[in-house]
N, C-alpha and C positions, 0 to 999 in steps of 0.2 A: 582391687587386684586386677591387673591386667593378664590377657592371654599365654603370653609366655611363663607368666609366673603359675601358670597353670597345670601347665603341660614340663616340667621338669624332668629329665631322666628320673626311672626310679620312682614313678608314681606308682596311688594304688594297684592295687591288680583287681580287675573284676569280682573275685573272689572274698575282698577285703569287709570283714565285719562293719567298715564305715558305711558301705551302699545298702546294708540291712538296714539300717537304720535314716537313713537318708528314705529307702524303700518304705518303709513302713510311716514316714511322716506324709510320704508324698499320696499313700494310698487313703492314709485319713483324711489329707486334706481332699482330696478328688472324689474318694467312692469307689478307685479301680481298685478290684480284689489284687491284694497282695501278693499270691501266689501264682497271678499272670504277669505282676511287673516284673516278681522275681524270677519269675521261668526265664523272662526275655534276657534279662543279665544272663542268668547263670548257665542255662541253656541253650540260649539264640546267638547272641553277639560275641559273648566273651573275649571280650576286648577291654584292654588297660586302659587305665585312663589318660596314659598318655600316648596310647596310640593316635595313629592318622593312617587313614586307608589311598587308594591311591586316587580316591576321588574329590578326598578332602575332610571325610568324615572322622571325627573325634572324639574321644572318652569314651567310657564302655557302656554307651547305648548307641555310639556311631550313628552321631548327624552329621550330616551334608550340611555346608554353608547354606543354603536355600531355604533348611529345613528349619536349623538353630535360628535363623535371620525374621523366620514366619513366627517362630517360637515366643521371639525375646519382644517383637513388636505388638501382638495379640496378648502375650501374658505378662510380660514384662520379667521373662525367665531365662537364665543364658542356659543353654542346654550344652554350652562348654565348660562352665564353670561347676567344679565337682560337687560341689554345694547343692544345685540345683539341679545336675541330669535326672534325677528322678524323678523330681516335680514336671519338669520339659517328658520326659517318656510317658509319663501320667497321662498329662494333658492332650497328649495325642491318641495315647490309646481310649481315651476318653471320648473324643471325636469322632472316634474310627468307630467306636461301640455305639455311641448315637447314632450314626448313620446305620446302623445295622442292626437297630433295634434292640439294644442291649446286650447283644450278642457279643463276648469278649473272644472269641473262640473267630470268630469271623473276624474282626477286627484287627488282630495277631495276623491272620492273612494279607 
């Protein structure tokens, strides 16, 4: 599936019972508590999925081209493609909690 078939008018909404569960595979497969990936949806970004911000950023975990590009090359995860934004959210707040000792709460910062 390519990009545009991505981003369609009329996409999810942040909201959408599909990112719970998208959410909760991504949190098993990584280890990040579930209830910090979904704060960041539900509470942080709340952004559609076929938003784009005006920096470039995408879907509703809103990555930057820079970020998605780091993303898909390291994990082999398109952090555009709605399939995958949570496994991509995951894997960074994963790294950001490594660096910080485990601390998810610091990481989110």
């Amino acid at each position: 599936m390519r990009l545009k078939e991505f981003l369609q008018p009329g996409g999810r909404t942040y909201k959408d019972p599909y990112y719970d569960n998208t959410d909760a595979l991504a949190s098993k497969q990584t280890g990040v508590p579930l209830n910090i990936l979904r704060a960041i949806r539900l509470a942080g970004e709340r952004s559609n999925e076929n938003q784009i911000s005006s920096a470039g950023a995408r879907g509703v975990y809103q990555f930057i081209p820079s970020v998605r590009n780091s993303v898909l090359k390291k994990y082999g995860v398109d952090a555009w493609n709605p399939s995958q934004a949570s496994l991509a959210a995951a894997y960074l707040l994963k790294e950001n909690a490594d660096r910080n000792k485990g601390d998810y709460i610091a990481a989110v910062r």
